[in-house]
N, C-alpha and C positions, 0 to 999 in steps of 0.2 A: 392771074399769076401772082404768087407773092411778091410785098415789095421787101428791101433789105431794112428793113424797120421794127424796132420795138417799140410798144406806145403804152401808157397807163391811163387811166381811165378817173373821173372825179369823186365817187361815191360809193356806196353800198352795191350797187347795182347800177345798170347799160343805161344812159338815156338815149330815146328814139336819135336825138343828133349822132350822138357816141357811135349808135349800131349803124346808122347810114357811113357814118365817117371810114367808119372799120371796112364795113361792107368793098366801100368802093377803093379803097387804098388797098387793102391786104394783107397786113402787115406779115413778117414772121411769128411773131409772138405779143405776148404783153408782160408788164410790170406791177406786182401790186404794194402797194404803201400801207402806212395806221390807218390809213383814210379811207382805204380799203375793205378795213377789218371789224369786223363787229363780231358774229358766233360763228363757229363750224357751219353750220346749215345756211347760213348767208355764204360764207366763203365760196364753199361747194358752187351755191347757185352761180355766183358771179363766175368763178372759172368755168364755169359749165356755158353761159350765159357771153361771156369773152370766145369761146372756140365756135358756139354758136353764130355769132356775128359776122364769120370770116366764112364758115364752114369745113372748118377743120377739128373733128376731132383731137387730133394729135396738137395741135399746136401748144409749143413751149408754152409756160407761165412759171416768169419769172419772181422771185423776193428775196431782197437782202434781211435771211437770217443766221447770222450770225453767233448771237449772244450776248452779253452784257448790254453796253449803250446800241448798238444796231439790231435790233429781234423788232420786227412790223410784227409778228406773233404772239402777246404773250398772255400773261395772267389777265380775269381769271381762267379762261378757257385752254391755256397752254402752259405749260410748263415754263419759267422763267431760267434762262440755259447763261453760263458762265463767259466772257469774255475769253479771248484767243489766249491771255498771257497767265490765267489760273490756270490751267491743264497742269504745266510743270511746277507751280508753285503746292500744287495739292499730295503733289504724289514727290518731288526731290530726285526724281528718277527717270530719264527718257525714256527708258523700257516704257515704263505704268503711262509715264502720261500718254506715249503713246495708245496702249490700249484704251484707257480713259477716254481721249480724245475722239477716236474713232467710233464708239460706243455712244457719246452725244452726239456726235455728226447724225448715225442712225437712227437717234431716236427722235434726230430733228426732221430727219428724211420721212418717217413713218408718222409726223404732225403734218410734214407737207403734201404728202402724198392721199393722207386721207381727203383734203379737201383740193385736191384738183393742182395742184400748184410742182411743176416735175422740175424746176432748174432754181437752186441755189447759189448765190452768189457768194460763196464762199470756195476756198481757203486763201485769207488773207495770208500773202506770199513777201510782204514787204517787213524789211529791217529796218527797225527805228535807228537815224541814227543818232547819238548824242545831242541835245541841245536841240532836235529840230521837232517842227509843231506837233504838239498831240493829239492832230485829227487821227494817225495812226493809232499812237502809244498802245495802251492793253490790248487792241482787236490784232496785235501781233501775238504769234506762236513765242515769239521767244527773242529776244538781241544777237543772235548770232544766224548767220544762214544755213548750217547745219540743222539745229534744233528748228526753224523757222522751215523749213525742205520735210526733215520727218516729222515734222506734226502736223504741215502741211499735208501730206500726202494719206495721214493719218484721216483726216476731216473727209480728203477727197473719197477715199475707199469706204466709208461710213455711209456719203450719200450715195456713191455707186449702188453699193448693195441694198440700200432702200428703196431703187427706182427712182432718184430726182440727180438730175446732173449737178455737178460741181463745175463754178465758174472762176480760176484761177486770178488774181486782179492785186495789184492793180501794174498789169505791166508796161514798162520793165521794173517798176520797183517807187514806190512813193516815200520810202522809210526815209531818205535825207533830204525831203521837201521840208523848207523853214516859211511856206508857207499853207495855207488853207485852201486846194483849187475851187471847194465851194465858194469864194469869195474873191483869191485873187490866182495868180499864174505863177508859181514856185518857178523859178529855175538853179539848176542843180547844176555846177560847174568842177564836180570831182571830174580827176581824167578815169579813162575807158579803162584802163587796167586797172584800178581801183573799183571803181562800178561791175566789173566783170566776175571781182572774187567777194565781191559784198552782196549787191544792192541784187543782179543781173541770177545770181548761184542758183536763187533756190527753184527761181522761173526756168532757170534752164534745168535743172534735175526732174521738173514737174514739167516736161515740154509734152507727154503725151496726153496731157489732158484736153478734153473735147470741145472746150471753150474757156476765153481770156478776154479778161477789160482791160483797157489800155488804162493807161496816165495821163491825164492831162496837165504834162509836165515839160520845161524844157531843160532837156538834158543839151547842154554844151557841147561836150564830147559827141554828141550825137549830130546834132543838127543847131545852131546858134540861134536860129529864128522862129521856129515851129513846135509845139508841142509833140509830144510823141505821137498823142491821137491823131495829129495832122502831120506829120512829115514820113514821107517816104522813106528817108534814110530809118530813121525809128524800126516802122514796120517791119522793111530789109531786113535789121540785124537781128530781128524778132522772128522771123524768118529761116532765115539760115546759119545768125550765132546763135541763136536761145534754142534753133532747132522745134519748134515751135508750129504745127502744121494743123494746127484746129484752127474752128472761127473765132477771128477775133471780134471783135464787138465795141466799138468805143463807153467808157462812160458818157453820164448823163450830158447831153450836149446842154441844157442850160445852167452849167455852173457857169461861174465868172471869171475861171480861168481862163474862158474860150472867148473869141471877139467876132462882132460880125451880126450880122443875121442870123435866124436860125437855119434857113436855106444855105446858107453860107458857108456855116459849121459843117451842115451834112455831108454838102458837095466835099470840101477840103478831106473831110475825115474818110468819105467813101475813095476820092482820088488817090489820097495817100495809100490804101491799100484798104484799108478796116474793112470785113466782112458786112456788120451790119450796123448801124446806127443806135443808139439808144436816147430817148425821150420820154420823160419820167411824169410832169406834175399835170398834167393832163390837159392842160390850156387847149381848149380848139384851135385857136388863132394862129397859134404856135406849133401844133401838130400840122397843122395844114403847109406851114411854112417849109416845115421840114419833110414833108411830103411833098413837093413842089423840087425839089433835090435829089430826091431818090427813087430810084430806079428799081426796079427789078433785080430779084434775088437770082443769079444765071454765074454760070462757068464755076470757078474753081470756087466762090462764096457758095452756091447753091451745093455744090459737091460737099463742099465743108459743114455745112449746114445741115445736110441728111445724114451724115457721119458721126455729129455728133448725136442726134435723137436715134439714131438708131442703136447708141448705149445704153441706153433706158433699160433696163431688163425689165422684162414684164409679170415676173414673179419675183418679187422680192426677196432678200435672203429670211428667213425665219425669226420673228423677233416673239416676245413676250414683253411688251410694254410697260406693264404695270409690275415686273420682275424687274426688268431692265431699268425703268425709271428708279427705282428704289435703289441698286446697286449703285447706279449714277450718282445721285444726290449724297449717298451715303461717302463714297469715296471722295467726294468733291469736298466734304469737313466743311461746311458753311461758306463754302467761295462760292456762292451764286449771286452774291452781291456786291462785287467789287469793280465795278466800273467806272475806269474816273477818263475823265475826257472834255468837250466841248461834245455837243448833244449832235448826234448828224443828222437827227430832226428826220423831215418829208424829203430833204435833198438827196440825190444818189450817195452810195457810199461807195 
């Protein structure tokens, strides 16, 4: 039986450890990194190679690609694809960027889908806000929640129609973290009716999407002690304010936001509610931990779980790539290099 776990793996390809490990856990799905990535025909194998291990054809495979500073995909075998905050800088018009945007979501769905890879971690949903750190900054749609909702949703209906799910993230909203949760534990102490019409908007306007990463944040207003990914109340308002009824998924449990064990993290984040786990750099020792925590994918996570793959469309919408890619690049007027940031490296985004 599955367990509620996502796991990444060290290399180009399974080692005999890896596939026993896989084997007898079960995970839901996996994650791939640059470390991951070598050519097409490698890729292929390993996701082919990952489903084999468990024995699931279907099982998700996961990658944060994005664009700009986060794309684990790119040259020279993939197209090198723009950061979240060019769309409207290209075009000066939410109309265009809108279409713009939706149009590279697809033609990143249609790099994913050739080698094996069906869920996207995208549409960055969070508002920068003023003054706060720039692990965000450009992998945002835009500084207001308006634009940040419809461009949002732009990216999501892009990978819809290519066949690779969209992962909404990082909820309820990372954009007024002052600090780095790869590193340390942000806490965000605007009150709730502030967070409701800023940080909370665009997540709730996009609550029908199929899957959501949490924040490993603590919001005050929310809970005083606990990260979203671990508190209950968090979950709750994710639940029933955000209206919000796909799997959620927490981020990477070994950032340094999080304290504890890795057993530890998983238990607190599965108790608090989270659907399923995520565990990224591929450490044995550490996977084992965290597998020592987690349980069984059953009741309303498993329901949630088959609901969202059963979005998948199995015939993609109709694309012409090599038309498509040209259109793309061309309206994007040389902003395919503009990413300024702090590097989010191998660590989850």
């Amino acid at each position: 039986m599955t367990s509620a776990a996502i796991y990444g793996c060290l290399g180009h390809r399974l080692t005999e450890a890896e596939k026993a490990f896989f084997a007898e856990v079960r995970p839901w799905g996996f994650i791939l990194f640059r470390r991951n990535i070598d050519t097409p025909e490698q890729v292929r194998a390993l996701t082919d190679e990952l489903r084999a291990s468990i024995g699931d054809p279907e099982a998700p495979i996961l990658i944060d690609q994005e664009g700009g500073r986060v794309q684990r995909m790119g040259p020279p075998h993939w197209p090198k694809y723009p950061p979240g905050n060019a769309y409207l800088k290209a075009t000066n018009e939410l109309a265009q960027a809108r279409e713009l945007t939706r149009l590279g979501a697809r033609l990143m769905a249609h790099d994913l889908r050739e080698v094996g890879v069906t869920v996207d971690l995208l549409p960055v949903l969070d508002v920068p806000a003023p003054g706060a750190h720039d692990i965000i900054g450009d992998r945002a749609y835009g500084v207001d929640p308006e634009t940040v909702a419809v461009l949002g949703r732009a990216a999501a209906e892009g990978l819809l129609a290519g066949g690779v799910l969209p992962c909404i993230k990082h909820m309820p909203g990372h954009g007024r973290a002052f600090a780095d949760s790869h590193k340390d534990l942000p806490t965000v102490h605007a009150d709730f009716e502030t967070l409701d019409s800023w940080d909370f908007a665009p997540f709730k306007a996009m609550s029908d999407m199929p899957l959501a990463m949490t924040a490993h944040i603590v919001f005050t207003a929310l809970d005083k002690k606990r990260p979203a990914t671990q508190s209950k109340k968090a979950v709750r308002m994710m639940r029933e304010h955000l209206g919000f009824s796909g799997l959620i998924m927490t981020d990477d449990l070994s950032m340094q936001a999080l304290s504890g064990s890795l057993s530890e993290r998983a238990h607190q984040s599965l108790k608090a509610g989270c659907d399923v786990v995520l565990h990224c750099n591929g450490d044995m020792a550490e996977m084992k931990d965290v597998a020592e925590a987690t349980g069984k994918l059953k009741g309303g996570a498993r329901s949630r779980a088959e609901a969202a793959l059963a979005r998948i469309v199995r015939t993609p919408e109709p694309l012409d790539p090599v038309a498509g890619h040209d259109r793309f690049f061309k309206a994007m007027g040389g902003r395919m290099d503009v990413a300024k940031g702090p590097d989010v490296g191998e660590a989850q985004a």
